[in-house]
Structure formats: structure tokens, C-alpha cells
C-alpha positions in Angstrom: 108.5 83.4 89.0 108.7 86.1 86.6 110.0 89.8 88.8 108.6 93.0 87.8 111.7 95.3 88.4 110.8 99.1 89.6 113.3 101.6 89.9 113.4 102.9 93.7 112.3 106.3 92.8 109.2 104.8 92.2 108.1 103.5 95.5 107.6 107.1 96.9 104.0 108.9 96.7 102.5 108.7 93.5 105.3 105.3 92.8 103.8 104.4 96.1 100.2 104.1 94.7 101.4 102.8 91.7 102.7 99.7 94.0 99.4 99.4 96.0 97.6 99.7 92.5 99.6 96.9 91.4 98.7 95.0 94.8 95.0 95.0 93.8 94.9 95.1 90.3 94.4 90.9 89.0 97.0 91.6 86.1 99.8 92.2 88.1 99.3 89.1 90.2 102.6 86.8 90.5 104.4 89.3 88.9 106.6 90.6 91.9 107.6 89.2 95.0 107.7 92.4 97.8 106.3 96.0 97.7 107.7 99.3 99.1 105.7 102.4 99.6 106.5 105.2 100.8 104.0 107.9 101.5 101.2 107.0 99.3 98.5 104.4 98.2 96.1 103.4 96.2 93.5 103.7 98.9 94.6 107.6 99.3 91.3 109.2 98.3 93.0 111.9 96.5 95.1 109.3 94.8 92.5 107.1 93.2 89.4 108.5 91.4 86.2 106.5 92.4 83.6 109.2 91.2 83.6 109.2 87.8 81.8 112.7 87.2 84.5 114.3 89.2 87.0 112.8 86.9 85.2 113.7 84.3 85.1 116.9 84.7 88.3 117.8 85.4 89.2 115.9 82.9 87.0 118.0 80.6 88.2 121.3 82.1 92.2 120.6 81.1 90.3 119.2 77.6 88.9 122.7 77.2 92.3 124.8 78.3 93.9 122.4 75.3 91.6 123.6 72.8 90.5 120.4 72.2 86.5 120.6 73.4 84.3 123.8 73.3 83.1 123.2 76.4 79.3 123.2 75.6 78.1 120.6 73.2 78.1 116.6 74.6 81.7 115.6 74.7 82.8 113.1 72.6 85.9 110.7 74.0 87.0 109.8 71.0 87.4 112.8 68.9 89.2 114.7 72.3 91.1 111.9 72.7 92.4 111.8 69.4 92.9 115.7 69.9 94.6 115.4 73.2 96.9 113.2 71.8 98.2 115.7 69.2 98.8 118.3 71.8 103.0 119.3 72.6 103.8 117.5 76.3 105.1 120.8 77.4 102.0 122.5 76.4 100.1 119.6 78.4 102.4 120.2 81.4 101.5 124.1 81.3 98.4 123.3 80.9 98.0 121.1 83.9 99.9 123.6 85.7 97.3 126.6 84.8 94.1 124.0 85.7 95.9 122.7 89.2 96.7 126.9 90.0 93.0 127.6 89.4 91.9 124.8 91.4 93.9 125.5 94.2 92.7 129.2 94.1 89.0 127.7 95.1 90.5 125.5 98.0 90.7 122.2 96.0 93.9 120.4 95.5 93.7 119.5 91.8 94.6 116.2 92.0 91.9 114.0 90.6 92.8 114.9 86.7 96.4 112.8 86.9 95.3 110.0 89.3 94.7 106.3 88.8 90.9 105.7 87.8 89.5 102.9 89.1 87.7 101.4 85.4 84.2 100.8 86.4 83.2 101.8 82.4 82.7 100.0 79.3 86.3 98.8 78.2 86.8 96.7 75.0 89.7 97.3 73.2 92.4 96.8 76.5 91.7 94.7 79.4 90.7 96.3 82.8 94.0 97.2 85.1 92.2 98.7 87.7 88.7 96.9 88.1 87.6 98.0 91.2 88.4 100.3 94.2 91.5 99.3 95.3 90.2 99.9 99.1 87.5 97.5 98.5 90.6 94.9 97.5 92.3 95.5 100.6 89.3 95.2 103.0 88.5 92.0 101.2 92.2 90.5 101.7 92.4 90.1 97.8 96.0 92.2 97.1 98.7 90.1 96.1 100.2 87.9 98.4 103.5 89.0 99.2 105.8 91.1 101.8 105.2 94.3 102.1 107.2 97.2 104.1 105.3 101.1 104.1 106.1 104.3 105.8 105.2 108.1 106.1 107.5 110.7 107.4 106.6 112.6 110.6 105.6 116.0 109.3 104.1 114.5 105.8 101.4 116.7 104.8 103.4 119.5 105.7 104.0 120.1 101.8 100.1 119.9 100.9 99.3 122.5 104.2 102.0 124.6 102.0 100.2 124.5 98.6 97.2 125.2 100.5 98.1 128.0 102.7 100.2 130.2 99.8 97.6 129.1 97.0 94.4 129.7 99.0 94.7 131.4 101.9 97.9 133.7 101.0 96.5 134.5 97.4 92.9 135.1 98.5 93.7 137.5 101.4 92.4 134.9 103.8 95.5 134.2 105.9 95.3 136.5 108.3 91.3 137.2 108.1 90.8 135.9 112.2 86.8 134.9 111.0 87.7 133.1 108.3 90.3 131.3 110.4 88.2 130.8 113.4 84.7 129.6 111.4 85.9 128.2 108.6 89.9 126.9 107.6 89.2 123.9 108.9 86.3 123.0 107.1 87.9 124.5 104.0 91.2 122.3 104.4 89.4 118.9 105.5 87.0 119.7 102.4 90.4 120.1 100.1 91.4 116.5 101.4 88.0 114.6 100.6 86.4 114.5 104.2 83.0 115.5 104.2 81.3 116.9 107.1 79.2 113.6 107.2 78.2 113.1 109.6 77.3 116.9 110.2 79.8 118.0 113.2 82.2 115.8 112.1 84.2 119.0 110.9 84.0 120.6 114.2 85.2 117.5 116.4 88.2 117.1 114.2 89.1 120.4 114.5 88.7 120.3 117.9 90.6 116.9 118.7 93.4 118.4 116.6 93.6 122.0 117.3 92.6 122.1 121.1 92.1 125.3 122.4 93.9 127.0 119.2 90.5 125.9 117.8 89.3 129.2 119.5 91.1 132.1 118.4 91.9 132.3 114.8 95.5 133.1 115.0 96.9 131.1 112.5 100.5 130.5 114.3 98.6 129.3 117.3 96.7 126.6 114.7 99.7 125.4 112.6 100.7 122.7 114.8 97.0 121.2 114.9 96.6 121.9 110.9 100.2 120.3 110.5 98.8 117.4 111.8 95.5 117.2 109.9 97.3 117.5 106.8 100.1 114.9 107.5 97.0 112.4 108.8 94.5 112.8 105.9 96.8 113.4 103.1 99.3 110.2 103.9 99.1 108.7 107.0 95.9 107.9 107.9 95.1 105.8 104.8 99.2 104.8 104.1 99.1 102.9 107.5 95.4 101.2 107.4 96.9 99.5 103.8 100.0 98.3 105.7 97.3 97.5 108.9 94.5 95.7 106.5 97.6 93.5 104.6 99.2 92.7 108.0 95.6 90.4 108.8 97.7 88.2 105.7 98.9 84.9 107.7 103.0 84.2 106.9 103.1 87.3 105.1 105.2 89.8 107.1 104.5 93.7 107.4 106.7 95.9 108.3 105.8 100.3 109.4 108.3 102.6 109.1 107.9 106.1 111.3 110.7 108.5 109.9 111.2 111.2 112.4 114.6 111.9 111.9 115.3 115.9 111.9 118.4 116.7 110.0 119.7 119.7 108.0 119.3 118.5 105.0 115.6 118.4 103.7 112.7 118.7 100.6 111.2 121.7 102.1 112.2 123.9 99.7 111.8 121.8 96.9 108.3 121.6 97.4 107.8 125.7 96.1 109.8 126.2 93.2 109.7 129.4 92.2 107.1 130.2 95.1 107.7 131.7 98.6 108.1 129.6 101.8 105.0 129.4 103.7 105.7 131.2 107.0 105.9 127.9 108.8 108.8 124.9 109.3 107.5 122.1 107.0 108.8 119.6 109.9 110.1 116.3 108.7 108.6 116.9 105.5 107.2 114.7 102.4 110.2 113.3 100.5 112.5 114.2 103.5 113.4 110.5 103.7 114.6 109.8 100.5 116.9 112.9 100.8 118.9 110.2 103.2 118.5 106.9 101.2 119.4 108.2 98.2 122.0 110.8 99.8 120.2 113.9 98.3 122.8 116.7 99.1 125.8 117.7 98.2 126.6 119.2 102.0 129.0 117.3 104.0 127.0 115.1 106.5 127.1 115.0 110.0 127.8 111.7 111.9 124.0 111.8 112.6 123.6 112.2 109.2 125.6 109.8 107.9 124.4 106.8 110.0 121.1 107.8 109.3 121.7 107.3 105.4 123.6 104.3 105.8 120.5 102.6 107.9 117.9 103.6 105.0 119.8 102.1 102.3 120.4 98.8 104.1 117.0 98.8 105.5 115.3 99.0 101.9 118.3 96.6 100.3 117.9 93.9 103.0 114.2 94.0 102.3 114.5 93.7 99.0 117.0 90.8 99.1 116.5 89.0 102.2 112.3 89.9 103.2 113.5 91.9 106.5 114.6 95.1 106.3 116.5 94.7 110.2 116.5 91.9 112.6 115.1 93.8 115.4 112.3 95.6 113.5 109.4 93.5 114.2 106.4 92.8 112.1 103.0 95.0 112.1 100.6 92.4 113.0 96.8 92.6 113.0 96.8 92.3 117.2 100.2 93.6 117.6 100.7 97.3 116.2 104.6 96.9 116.5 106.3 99.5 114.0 110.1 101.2 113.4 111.0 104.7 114.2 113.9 106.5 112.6 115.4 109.0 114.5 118.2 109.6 115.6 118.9 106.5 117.8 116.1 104.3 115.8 113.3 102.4 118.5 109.9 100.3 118.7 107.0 102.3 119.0 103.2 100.5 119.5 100.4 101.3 118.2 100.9 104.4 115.4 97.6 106.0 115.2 98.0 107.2 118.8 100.9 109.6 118.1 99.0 111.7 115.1 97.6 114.0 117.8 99.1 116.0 120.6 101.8 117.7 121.8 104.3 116.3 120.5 104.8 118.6 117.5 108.0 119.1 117.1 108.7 120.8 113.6 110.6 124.0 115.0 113.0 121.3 116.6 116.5 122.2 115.6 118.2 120.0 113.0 120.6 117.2 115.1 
């Protein structure tokens, strides 16, 4: 069998819906023999374009901020193409930049103009990587056939809630506007994150399942919690675990869910702004925050806790990788038995994932161990 090597930096977010692209896509079949993703996937719907006037225009928009379409006669592919081409990297990277700060500004996310498009169009010089939706794939049991180990990190939208808040709400004067934050953040966020309010209401009971009676009062450090946990559910999450959930239905094919909750002092918080303020909230056990401990991100002396909780990510991800089991007592996701791995600081079993996104249990303000 032929092995299609990936660096480990690329199994995280965008690596991680490069991996569950890969799953679905018929080219890459046979071609590797166990997947890793973290935080991400294919079936994210911010992470793989579906609607192809929505790609379009963004698409066109960045065109038009290179110089390369006028923005009002037909477009022609070819020629902006060929133009686009031709334009410096760094000057595409500002560019994107500029486009992604706009967008932002209008409560979108700005995504859809760098992600994975599924190729529903007439292709005839290179063959068709991504055919169809990859969630359609998964729903249909067609991904490759092979192990596969997922996770998310407790707090994991935390970093997308920050973009939001200091790009749309900070910038437009709407964070501490108590109408706007009674009526109308929640709609604005879900909106941001591809959820329609179909069916109508649908807005409203999300907001109240998440928020409670915080729902009520449009003070925004009442809401966080409830937010934190709409962002971490419908930006990773949600769609991360029904991936590893939909491939665990795959007989002799083991599936492993990883929960990392551990709260140390070293994190990605910070990271995720550069050059920005903090949002005046704790990011939590952030996005990222887990590969600050498997691949020893800090330059701070650990602490025991610390420590052992490096040395378990690296051999849980090696043994994986080598053996098809990342640790003897972690037991498989299965289709009738939602069994899955929590990291913390003495790791554990939990059941059934979907049943802790909502509640109390918020702990982001919880000292570092």
C-alpha cells in the first residue's frame, strides 16, 4: 500500500479538513492508512463551499481589490485567472486580509474565499478532487476506509466569538448597545456561522437553550458563557463530532473522540489577535490550545500537570499512528455506544458528547492547574 505522509501540523483546523477532504474525495482512496483531525472538517459549513454564487462572489470581490476585474462587465475566469496569477503573494495576503476585515465589519466571517470548493462545474483539463459535498460522502458511508481518531478542545470557538466581538461588535459600537444585544447578537452570530433561521424561531430557541435567562437582559458578560458555547458548537464541534459519529457506523474500523479540557497556563489565546486587543473575555481552553501541549509550544518551564499532560498527547497521537490505538483504555466511538476520551488533568470516559455542549458547566474563568 502506497502512504500519503502529512506533516502533523496539518491535521489541525483547516489540515483537519484537508484530512476529511481527502476521506471523501475518490482520488485519495488507498492512499493512507489512518486520519487525525483536530478541530475541523470537511463537513464544517464554513469550511467547504457548496454554493457556488457565494464563492463566486467573494471570489470576485478579492479579484477586484487585486486589480484584476473592473467589477462591472461579465467576468471572464480565464483572463482573471491569468491576472491573479501574476499578482505578488504578499500583496494577495494583504489583500485577503483587507477583504476578510471588511467582511467581518458586516458580521460575516470571511471564510468562504480560501475554502475547499466542492467542484460541481465543468472541469476538463484536471480531474475532479472534490466531486461532491463531502457531507453527502459521509452520510452515504463512502469516505475511505480506514481508522480514524478526531477531537475539539473545550472552549473551541472561543477564538471565532473573539474575531467576531472586536471586528463587529467592538468596531461598530454595538458591544455594549443592551437592544442590539437583547434582539439581535444572536441572530447576528448564528447568521455569521451559516445557521439560518429556518425554520423561523429557530434563532430564538437556540438562543434560549444556550443563553437561559441571560437571554433576557442584554448584558453582554451575563451572555458570554451561553455565546462561548454557540461558537465552540457551530464553528467546530457540532459538525467535527457528527464526522467522527457518521464514520464510527464503519464495521472493524475503529473511532476514537478526543475531549481536551485540560486548563493549563500555557495557551493560543493570545495568538489568535496579533496585533489586536484581547476581547474582554477568557478564551477558555481555546482553538489550537492542544497542540501548545503535543508539540510543547512554550518556552516556560512546565508544571508536573503540565508535563504529563504533554507527554500523553504525544504518545496518544504516535501510538495511533503506529499501532491504530492511541491508549489501551480509550475505547472506541461506536454508532450505539457514544464512548469518548477526556483530557484533563487526570484523563477519563465520558458518554455521549453532545450532552455536555450546554449548561453550567462553563468553566473558562477556571484558574490554570
Amino acid at each position: 500500500m502506497t502512504h500519503l505522509y502529512f506533516d502533523p501540523s496539518l491535521f489541525q483546523n483547516t489540515g483537519a479538513v484537508t484530512v476529511t477532504d481527502l476521506m471523501a474525495s475518490p482520488m485519495a482512496q488507498g492512499l493512507f492508512h489512518r486520519a487525525i483531525a483536530a478541530s475541523g472538517t470537511a463537513l464544517n459549513i464554513w469550511r467547504t463551499g457548496t454554493n457556488s454564487a457565494d464563492v463566486i462572489k467573494g471570489a470576485l470581490a478579492v479579484s477586484q481589490r487585486a486589480g484584476c476585474y473592473d467589477g462591472l462587465s461579465a467576468p471572464d475566469s480565464g483572463s482573471i485567472g491569468r491576472c491573479m496569477q501574476s499578482v505578488p503573494g504578499l500583496l494577495l495576503v494583504t489583500i485577503l486580509d483587507e477583504y476578510q476585515l471588511a467582511e467581518r465589519r458586516e458580521g460575516r466571517l470571511g471564510f468562504s474565499v480560501v475554502s475547499p470548493v466542492v467542484q460541481s462545474f465543468e472541469m476538463v483539463m484536471f480531474p475532479k478532487f472534490l466531486r461532491e459535498d463531502p457531507a453527502i460522502v459521509f452520510a452515504e458511508g463512502r469516505e475511505a476506509p480506514v481508522p480514524l481518531m478526531m477531537s475539539t478542545t473545550k472552549h473551541d470557538g472561543s477564538n471565532i466569538m473573539g474575531l467576531f466581538y472586536n471586528r463587529f461588535l467592538r468596531d461598530n459600537g454595538l458591544d455594549r448597545n443592551v437592544t442590539y444585544l437583547r434582539y439581535d447578537l444572536v441572530p447576528a452570530a448564528l447568521n455569521a456561522l451559516g445557521v439560518p433561521d429556518i425554520p423561523g424561531g429557530i434563532h430564538e430557541t437556540i438562543s434560549r437553550t444556550y443563553l437561559g435567562d441571560a437571554h433576557n437582559f442584554g448584558n453582554f458578560s451575563l451572555m458570554y458563557p451561553g455565546l462561548m458555547d454557540i461558537f465552540s458548537v457551530f464553528s467546530y464541534k457540532g459538525d467535527c463530532y457528527k464526522t467522527a459519529f457518521l464514520h464510527s457506523r464503519k464495521t472493524g474500523l475503529p473511532t476514537f473522540w478526543l475531549s481536551f479540557e485540560f486548563r493549563g497556563n500555557v495557551s493560543f489565546w493570545g495568538q489568535h489577535f496579533p496585533g489586536d486587543v484581547l476581547p474582554p473575555f477568557p478564551g477558555g481552553v481555546t482553538h489550537t490550545d492542544d497542540l501548545c501541549y503535543f508539540f510543547a509550544l512554550t518556552f516556560l518551564p512546565w508544571s508536573d500537570a503540565e508535563a504529563a499532560t504533554s507527554s500523553r498527547m504525544m504518545s496518544y497521537w504516535a501510538d495511533f499512528a503506529t499501532v491504530g490505538r492511541p491508549h489501551p483504555d480509550w475505547p472506541e466511538l461506536k454508532y450505539d455506544n457514544e464512548a469518548y476520551w477526556i483530557v484533563d488533568e487526570v484523563p477519563s470516559t465520558g458518554l455521549d458528547f453532545p450532552s455536555k455542549w450546554v449548561g453550567p458547566g462553563y468553566e473558562a474563568a477556571r484558574p490554570p492547574v
